[in-house]
CHARMM-style PDB file with segment names, atoms N, HN, CA, C and O in Angstrom:
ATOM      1  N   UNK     1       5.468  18.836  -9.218  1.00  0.00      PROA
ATOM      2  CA  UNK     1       6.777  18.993  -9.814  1.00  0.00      PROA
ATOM      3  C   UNK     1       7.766  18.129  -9.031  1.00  0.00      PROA
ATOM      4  O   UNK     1       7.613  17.877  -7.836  1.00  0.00      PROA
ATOM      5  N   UNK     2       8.139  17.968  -9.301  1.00  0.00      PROA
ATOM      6  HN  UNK     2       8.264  18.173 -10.272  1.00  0.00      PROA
ATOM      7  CA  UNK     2       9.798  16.790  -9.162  1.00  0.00      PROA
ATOM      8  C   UNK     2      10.873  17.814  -8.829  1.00  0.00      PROA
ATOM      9  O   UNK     2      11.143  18.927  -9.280  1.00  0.00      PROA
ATOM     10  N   UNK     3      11.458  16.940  -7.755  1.00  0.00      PROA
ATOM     11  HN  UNK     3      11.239  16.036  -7.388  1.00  0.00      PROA
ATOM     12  CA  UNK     3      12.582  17.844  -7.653  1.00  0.00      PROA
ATOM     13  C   UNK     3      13.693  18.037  -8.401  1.00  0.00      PROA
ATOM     14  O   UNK     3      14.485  18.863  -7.947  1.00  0.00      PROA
ATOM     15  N   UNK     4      14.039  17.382  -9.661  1.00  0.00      PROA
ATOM     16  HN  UNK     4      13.396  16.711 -10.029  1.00  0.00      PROA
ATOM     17  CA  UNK     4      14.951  16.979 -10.592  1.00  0.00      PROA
ATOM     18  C   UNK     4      14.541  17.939 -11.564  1.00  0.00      PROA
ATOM     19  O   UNK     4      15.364  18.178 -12.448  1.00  0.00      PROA
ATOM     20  N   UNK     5      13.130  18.722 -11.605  1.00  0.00      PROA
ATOM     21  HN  UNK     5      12.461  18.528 -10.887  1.00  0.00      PROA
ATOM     22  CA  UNK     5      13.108  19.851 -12.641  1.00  0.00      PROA
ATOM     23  C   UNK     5      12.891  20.689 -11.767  1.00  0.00      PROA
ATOM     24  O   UNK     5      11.857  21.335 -11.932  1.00  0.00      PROA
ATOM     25  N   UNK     6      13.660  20.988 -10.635  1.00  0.00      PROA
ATOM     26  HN  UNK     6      14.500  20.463 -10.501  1.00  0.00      PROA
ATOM     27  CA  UNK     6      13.862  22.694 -10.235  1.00  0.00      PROA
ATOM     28  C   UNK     6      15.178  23.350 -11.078  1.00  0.00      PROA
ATOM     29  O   UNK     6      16.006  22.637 -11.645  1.00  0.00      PROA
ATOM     30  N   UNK     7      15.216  24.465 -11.067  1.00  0.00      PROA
ATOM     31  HN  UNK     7      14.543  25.044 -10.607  1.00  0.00      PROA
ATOM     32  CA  UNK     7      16.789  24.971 -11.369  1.00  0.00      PROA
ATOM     33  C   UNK     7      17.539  25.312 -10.840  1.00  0.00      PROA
ATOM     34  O   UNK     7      17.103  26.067  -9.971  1.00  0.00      PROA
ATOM     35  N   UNK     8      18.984  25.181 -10.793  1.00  0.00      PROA
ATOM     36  HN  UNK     8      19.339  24.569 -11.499  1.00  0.00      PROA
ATOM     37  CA  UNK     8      19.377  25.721  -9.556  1.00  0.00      PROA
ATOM     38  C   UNK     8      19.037  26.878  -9.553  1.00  0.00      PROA
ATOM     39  O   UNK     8      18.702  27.614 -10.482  1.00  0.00      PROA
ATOM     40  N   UNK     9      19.156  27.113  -8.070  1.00  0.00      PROA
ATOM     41  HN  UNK     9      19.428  26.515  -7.316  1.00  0.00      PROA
ATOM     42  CA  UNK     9      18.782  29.096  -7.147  1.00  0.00      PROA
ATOM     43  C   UNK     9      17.248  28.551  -7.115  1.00  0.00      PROA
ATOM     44  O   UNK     9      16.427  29.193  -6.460  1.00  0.00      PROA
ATOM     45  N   UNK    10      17.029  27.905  -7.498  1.00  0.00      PROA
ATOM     46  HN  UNK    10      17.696  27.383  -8.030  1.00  0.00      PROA
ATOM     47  CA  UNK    10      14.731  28.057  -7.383  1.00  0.00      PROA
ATOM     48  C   UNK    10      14.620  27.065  -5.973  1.00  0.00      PROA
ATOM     49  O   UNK    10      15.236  26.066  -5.600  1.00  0.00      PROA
ATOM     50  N   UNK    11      13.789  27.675  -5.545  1.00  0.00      PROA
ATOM     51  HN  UNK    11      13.288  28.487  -5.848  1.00  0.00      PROA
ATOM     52  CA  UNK    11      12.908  27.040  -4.300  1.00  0.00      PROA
ATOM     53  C   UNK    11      11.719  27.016  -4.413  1.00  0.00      PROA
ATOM     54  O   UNK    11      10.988  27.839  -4.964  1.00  0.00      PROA
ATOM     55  N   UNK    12      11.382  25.770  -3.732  1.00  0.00      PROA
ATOM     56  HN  UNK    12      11.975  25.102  -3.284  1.00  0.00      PROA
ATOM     57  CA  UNK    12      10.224  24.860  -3.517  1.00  0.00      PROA
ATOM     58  C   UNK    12      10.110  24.750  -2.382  1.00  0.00      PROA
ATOM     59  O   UNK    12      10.954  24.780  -1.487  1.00  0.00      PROA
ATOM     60  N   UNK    13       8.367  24.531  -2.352  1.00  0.00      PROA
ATOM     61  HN  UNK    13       7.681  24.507  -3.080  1.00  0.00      PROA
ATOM     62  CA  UNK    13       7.903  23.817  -0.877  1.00  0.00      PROA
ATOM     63  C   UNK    13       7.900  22.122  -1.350  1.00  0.00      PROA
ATOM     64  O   UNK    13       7.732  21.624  -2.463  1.00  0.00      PROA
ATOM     65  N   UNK    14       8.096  21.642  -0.343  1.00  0.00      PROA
ATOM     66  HN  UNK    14       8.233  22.047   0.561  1.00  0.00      PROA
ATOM     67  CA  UNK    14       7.956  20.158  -0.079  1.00  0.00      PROA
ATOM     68  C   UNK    14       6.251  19.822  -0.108  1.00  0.00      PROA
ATOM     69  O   UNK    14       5.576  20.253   0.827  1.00  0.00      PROA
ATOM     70  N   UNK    15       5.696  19.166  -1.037  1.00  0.00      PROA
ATOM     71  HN  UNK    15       6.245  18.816  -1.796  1.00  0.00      PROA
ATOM     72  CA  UNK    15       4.144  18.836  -0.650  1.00  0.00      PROA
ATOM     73  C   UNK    15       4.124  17.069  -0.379  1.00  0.00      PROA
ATOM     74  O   UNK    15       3.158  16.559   0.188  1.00  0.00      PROA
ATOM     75  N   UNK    16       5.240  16.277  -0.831  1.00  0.00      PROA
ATOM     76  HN  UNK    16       6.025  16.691  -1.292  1.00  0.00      PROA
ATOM     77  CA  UNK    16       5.388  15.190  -0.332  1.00  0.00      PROA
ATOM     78  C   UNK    16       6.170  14.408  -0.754  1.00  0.00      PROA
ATOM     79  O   UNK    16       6.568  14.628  -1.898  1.00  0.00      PROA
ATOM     80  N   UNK    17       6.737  13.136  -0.001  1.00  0.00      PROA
ATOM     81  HN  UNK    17       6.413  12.957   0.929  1.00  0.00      PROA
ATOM     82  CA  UNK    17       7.808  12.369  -0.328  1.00  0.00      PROA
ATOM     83  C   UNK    17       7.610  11.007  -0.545  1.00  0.00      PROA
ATOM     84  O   UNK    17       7.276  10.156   0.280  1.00  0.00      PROA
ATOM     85  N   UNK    18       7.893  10.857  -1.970  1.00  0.00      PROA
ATOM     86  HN  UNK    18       8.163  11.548  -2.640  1.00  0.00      PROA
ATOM     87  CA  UNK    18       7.935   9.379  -2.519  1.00  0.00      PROA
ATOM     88  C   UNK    18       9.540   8.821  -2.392  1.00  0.00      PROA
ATOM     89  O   UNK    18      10.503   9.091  -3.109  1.00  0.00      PROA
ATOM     90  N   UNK    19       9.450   7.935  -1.197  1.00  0.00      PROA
ATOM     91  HN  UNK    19       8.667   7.715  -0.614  1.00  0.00      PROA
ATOM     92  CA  UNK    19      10.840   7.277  -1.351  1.00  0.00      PROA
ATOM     93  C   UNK    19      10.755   6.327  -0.417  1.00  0.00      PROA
ATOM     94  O   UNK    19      10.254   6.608   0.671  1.00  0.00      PROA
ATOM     95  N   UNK    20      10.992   5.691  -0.550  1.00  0.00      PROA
ATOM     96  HN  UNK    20      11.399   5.463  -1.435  1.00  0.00      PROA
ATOM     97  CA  UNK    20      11.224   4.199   0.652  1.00  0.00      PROA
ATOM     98  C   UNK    20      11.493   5.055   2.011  1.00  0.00      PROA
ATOM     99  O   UNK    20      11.873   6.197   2.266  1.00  0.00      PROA
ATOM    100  N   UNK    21      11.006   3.637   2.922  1.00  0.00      PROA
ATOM    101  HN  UNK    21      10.698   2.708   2.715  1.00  0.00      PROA
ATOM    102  CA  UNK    21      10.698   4.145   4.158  1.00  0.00      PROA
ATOM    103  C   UNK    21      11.661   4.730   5.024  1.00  0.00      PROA
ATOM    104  O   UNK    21      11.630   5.625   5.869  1.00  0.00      PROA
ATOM    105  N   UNK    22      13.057   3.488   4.284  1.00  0.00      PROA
ATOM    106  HN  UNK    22      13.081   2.761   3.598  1.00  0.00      PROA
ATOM    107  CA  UNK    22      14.351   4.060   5.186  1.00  0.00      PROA
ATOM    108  C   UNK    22      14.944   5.406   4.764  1.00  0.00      PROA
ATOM    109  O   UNK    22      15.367   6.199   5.605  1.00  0.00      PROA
ATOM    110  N   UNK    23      14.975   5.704   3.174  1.00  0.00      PROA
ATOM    111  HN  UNK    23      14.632   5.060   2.491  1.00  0.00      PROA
ATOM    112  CA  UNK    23      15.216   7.101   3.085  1.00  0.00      PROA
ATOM    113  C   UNK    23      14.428   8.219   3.491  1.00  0.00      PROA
ATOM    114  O   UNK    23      14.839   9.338   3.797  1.00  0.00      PROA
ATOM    115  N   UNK    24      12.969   7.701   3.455  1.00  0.00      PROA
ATOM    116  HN  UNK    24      12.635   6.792   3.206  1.00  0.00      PROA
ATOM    117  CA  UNK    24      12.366   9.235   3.710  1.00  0.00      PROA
ATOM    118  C   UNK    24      12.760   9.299   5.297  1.00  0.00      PROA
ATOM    119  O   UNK    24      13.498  10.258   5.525  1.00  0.00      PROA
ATOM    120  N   UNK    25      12.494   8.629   6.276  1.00  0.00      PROA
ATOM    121  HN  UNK    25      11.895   7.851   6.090  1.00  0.00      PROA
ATOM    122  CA  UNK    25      13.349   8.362   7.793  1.00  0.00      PROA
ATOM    123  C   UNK    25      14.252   9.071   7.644  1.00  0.00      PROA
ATOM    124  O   UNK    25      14.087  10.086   8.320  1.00  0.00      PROA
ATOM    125  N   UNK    26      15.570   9.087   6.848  1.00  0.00      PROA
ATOM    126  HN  UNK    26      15.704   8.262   6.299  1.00  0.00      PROA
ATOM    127  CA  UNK    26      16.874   9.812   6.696  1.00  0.00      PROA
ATOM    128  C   UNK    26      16.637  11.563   6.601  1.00  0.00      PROA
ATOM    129  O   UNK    26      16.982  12.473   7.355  1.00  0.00      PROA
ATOM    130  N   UNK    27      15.854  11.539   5.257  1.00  0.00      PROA
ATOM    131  HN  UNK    27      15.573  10.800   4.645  1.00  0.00      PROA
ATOM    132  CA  UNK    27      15.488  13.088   4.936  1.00  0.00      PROA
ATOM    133  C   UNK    27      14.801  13.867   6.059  1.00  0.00      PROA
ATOM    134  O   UNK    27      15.155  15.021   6.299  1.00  0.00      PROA
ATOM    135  N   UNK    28      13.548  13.096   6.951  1.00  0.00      PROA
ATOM    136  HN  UNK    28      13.260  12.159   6.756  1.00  0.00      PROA
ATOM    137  CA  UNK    28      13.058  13.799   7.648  1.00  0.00      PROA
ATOM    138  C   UNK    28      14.066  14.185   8.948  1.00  0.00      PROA
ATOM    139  O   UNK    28      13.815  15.185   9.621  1.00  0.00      PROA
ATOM    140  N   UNK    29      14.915  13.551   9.172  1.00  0.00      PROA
ATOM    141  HN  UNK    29      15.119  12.738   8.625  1.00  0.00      PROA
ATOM    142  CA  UNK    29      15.704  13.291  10.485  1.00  0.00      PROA
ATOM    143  C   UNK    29      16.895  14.177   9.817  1.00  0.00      PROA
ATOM    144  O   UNK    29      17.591  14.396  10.809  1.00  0.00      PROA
ATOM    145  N   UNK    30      17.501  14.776   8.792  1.00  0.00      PROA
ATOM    146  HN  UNK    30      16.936  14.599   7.986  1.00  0.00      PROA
ATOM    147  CA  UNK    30      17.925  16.229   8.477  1.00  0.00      PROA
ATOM    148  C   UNK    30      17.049  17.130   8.070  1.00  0.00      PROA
ATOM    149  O   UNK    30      17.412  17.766   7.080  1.00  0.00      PROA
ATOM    150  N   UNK    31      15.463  17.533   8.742  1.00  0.00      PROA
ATOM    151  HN  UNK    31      15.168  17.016   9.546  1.00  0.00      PROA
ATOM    152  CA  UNK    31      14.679  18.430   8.486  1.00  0.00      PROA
ATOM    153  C   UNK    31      14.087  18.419   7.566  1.00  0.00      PROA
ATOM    154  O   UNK    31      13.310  19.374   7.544  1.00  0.00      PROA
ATOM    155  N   UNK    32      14.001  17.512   6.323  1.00  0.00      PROA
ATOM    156  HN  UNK    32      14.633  16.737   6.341  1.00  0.00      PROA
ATOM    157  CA  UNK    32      13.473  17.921   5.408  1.00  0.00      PROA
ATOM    158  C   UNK    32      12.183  17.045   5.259  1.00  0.00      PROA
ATOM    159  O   UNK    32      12.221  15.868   4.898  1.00  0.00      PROA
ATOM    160  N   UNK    33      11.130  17.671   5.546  1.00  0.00      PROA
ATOM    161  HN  UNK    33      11.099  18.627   5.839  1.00  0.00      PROA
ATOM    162  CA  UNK    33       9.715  17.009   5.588  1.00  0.00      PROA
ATOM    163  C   UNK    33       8.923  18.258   4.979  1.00  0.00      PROA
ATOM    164  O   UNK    33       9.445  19.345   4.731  1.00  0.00      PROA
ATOM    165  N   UNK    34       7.365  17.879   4.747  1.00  0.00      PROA
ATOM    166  HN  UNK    34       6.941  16.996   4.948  1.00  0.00      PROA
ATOM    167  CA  UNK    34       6.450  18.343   4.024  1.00  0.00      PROA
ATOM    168  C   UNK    34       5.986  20.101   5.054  1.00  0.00      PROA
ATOM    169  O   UNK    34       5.750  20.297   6.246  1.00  0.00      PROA
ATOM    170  N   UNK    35       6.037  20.982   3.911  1.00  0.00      PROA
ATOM    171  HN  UNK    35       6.228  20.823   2.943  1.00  0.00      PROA
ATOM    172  CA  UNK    35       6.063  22.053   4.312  1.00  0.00      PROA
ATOM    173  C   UNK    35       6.912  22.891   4.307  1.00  0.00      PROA
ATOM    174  O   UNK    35       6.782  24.115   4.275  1.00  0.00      PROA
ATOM    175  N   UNK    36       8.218  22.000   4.354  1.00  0.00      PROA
ATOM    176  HN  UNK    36       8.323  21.006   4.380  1.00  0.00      PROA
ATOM    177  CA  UNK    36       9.316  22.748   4.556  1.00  0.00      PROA
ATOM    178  C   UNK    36      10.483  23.345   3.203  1.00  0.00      PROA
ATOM    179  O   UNK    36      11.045  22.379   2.687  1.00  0.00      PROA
ATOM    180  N   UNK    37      10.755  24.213   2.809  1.00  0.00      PROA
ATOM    181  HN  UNK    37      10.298  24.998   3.228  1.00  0.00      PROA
ATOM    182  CA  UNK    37      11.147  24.804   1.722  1.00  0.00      PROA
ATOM    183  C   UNK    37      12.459  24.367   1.495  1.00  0.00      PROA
ATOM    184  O   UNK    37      13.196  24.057   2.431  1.00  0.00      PROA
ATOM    185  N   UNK    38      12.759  24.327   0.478  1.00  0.00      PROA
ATOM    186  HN  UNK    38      12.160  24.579  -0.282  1.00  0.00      PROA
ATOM    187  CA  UNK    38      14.310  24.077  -0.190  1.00  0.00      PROA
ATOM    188  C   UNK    38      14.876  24.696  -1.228  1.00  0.00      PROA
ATOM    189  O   UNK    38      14.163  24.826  -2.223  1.00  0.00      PROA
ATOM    190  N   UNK    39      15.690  25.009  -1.256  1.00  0.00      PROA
ATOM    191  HN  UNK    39      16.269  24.904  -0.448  1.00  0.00      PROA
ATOM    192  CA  UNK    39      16.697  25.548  -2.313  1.00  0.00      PROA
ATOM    193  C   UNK    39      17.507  24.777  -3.117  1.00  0.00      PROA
ATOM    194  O   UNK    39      18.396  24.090  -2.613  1.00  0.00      PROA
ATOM    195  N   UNK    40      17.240  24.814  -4.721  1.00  0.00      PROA
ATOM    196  HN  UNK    40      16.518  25.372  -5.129  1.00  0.00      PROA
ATOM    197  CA  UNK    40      18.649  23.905  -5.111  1.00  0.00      PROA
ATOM    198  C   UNK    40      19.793  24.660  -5.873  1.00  0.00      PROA
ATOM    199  O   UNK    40      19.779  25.235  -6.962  1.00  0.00      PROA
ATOM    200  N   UNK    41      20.750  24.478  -4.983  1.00  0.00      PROA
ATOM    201  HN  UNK    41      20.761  24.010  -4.099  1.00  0.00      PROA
ATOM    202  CA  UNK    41      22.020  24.934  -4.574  1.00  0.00      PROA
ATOM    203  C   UNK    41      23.110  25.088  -5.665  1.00  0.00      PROA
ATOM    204  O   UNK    41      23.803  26.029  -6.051  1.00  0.00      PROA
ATOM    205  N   UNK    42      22.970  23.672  -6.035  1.00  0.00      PROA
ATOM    206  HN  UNK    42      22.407  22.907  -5.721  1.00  0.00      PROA
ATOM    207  CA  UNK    42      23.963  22.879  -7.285  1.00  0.00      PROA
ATOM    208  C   UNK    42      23.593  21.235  -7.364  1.00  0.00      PROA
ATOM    209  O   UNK    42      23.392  20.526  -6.378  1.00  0.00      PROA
ATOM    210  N   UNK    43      23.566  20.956  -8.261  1.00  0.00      PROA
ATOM    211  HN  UNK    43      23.730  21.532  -9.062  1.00  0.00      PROA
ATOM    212  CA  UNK    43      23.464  19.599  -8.680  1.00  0.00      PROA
ATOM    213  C   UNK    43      24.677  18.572  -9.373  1.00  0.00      PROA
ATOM    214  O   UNK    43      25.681  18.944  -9.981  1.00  0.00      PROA
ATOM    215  N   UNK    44      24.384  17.617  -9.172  1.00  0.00      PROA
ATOM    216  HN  UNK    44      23.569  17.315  -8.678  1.00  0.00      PROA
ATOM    217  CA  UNK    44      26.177  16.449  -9.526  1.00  0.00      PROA
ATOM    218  C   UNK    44      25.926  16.175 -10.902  1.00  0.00      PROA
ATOM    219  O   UNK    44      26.954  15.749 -11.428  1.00  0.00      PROA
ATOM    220  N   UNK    45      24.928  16.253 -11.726  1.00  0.00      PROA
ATOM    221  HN  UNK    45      24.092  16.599 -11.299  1.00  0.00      PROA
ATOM    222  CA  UNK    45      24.543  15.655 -13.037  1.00  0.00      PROA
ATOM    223  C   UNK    45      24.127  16.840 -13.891  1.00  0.00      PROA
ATOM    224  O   UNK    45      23.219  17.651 -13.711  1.00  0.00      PROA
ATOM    225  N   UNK    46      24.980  16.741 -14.819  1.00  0.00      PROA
ATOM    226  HN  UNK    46      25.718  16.082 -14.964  1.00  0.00      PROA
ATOM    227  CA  UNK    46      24.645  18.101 -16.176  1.00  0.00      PROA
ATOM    228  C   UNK    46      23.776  18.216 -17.302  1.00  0.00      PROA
ATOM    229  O   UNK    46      24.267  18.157 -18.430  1.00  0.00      PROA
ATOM    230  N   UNK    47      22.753  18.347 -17.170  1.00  0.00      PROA
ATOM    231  HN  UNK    47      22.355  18.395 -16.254  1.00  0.00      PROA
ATOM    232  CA  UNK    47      22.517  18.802 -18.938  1.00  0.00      PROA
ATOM    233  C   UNK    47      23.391  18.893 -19.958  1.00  0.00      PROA
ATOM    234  O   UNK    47      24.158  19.773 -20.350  1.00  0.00      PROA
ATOM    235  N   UNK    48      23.178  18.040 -20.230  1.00  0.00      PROA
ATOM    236  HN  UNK    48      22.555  17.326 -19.911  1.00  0.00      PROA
ATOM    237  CA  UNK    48      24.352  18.072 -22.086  1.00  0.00      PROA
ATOM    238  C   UNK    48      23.300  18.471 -23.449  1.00  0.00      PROA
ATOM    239  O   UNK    48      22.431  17.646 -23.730  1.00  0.00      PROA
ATOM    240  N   UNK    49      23.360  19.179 -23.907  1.00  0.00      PROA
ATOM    241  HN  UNK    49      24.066  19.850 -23.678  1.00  0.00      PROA
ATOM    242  CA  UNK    49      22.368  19.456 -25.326  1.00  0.00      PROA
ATOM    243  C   UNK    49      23.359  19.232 -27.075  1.00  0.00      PROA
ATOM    244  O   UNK    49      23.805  20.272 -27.558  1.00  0.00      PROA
ATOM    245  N   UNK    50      23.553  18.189 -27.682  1.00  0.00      PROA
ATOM    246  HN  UNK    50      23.191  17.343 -27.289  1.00  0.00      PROA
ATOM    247  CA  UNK    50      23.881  18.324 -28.549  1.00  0.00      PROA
ATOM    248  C   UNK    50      23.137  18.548 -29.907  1.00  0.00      PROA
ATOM    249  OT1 UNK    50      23.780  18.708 -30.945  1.00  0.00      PROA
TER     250      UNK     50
END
């Protein structure tokens, strides 16, 4: 699963990270590496359904 189809309030474990070298560097260096759980909180981009 992708992190772009959690909902917010749902948590996930991390099983791995596809992203260039310098971002995943970034993510791991604020904690967030494989194993480690996340919550999504709120998101910047809306679902629109017309």
């Amino acid at each position: 699963m992708d992190l772009s189809q959690i909902n917010k309030n749902q948590k996930a474990h991390i099983k791995s990270i596809h992203a260039q070298n310098t971002l995943k560097k970034r993510l791991l260096s604020l904690g967030l590496g494989i194993g480690k759980e996340v919550e999504v909180v709120e998101t910047s981009l809306q679902k629109k359904y017309h």
